[in-house]
N, C-alpha and C positions, 0 to 999 in steps of 0.2 A: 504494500500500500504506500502510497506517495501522494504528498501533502506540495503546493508551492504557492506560501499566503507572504502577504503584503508584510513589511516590516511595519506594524499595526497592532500594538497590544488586543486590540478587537478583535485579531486575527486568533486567537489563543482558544476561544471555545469550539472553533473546526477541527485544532488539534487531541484537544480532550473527548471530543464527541467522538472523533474518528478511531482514537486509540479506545475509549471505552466498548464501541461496536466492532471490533478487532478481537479485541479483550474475550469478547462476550462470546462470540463466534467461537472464538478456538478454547473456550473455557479453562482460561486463564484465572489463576486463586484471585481473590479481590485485594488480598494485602501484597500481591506484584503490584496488580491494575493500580495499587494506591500509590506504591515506591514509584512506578516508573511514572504516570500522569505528575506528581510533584517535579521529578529530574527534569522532565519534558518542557514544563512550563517554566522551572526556575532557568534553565538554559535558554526556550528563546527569550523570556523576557529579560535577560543579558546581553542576548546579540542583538533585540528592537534597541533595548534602552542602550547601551554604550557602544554598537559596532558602528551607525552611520551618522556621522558630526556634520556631513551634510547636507542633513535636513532633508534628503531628496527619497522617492520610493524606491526599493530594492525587494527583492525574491527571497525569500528563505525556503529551503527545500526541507524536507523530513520525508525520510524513509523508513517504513516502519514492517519486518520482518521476523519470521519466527525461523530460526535452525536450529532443529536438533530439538534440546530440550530447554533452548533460551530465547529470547525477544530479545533482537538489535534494534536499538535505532539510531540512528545514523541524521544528524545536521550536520547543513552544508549553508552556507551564507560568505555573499564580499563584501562581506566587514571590517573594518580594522582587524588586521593581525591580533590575534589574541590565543597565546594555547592556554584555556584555564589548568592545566596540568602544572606549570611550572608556578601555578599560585599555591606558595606555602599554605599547610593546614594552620589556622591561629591556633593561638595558645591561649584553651578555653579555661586555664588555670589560672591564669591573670587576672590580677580584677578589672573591670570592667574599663575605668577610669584609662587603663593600661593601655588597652585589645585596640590594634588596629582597626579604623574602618574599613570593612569589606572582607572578603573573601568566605561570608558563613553560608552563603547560598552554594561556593563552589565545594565548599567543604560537605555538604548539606547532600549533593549530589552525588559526592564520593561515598555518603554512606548507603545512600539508595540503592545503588545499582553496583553490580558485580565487579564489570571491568569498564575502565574509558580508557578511547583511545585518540589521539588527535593528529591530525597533521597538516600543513598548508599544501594546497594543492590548485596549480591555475589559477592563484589570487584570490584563490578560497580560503576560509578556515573549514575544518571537517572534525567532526565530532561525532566518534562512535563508542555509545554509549550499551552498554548487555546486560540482561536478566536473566542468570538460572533459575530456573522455573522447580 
């Protein structure tokens, strides 16, 4: 299944409705359906909200596939370069006053989902994200 919505926060319940009838189809548990629709949504609203500074419409792709006995899914957007991989995990021991701003949504999705993977590709960013089922 493949998604290619507007860089459009409004764009976000195509991709939850899409993956939930996905979900449903191949009777997928509800607490994947619930891990992975969080990683989905916290990831594109990080490449709406901080990939294009110029203001202008762009494509974000989402692929969303089942191998084996895991769900891939795979963003693709030409965003500002960004591998969220090389964003440290904060240091949730700190107190608060301390803790860098940012990085708890990337962190957030590292706990979700099993494996990510990232790489630039054609001026892309690519983000493939997997759930063992």
């Amino acid at each position: 299944m493949i998604w290619d919505i507007r860089n459009d926060l409004q764009e976000l319940s195509k991709l939850s409705e899409g993956l939930a009838a996905f979900c449903k189809e191949a009777h997928i548990p509800p607490t994947a359906v619930a891990d992975m629709t969080l990683a989905l949504e916290e990831v594109v609203t990080n490449i709406i909200s901080y990939g294009y500074p110029d203001g202008r419409e762009h494509r974000i792709r989402v692929r969303l596939e089942r191998k084996d006995n895991a769900i891939v899914i795979t963003t693709e957007d030409d965003g500002v370069a960004f591998d969220p991989l090389a964003v440290p995990s904060p240091d949730l021991d700190a107190p608060l006053c301390e803790r860098k701003i940012g990085g708890l949504g990337i962190h957030l999705v590292r706990q979700l989902m099993d494996t990510l993977v990232y790489h630039r590709e054609h001026g892309k960013n690519v983000l493939v994200m997997t759930k063992v089922l």
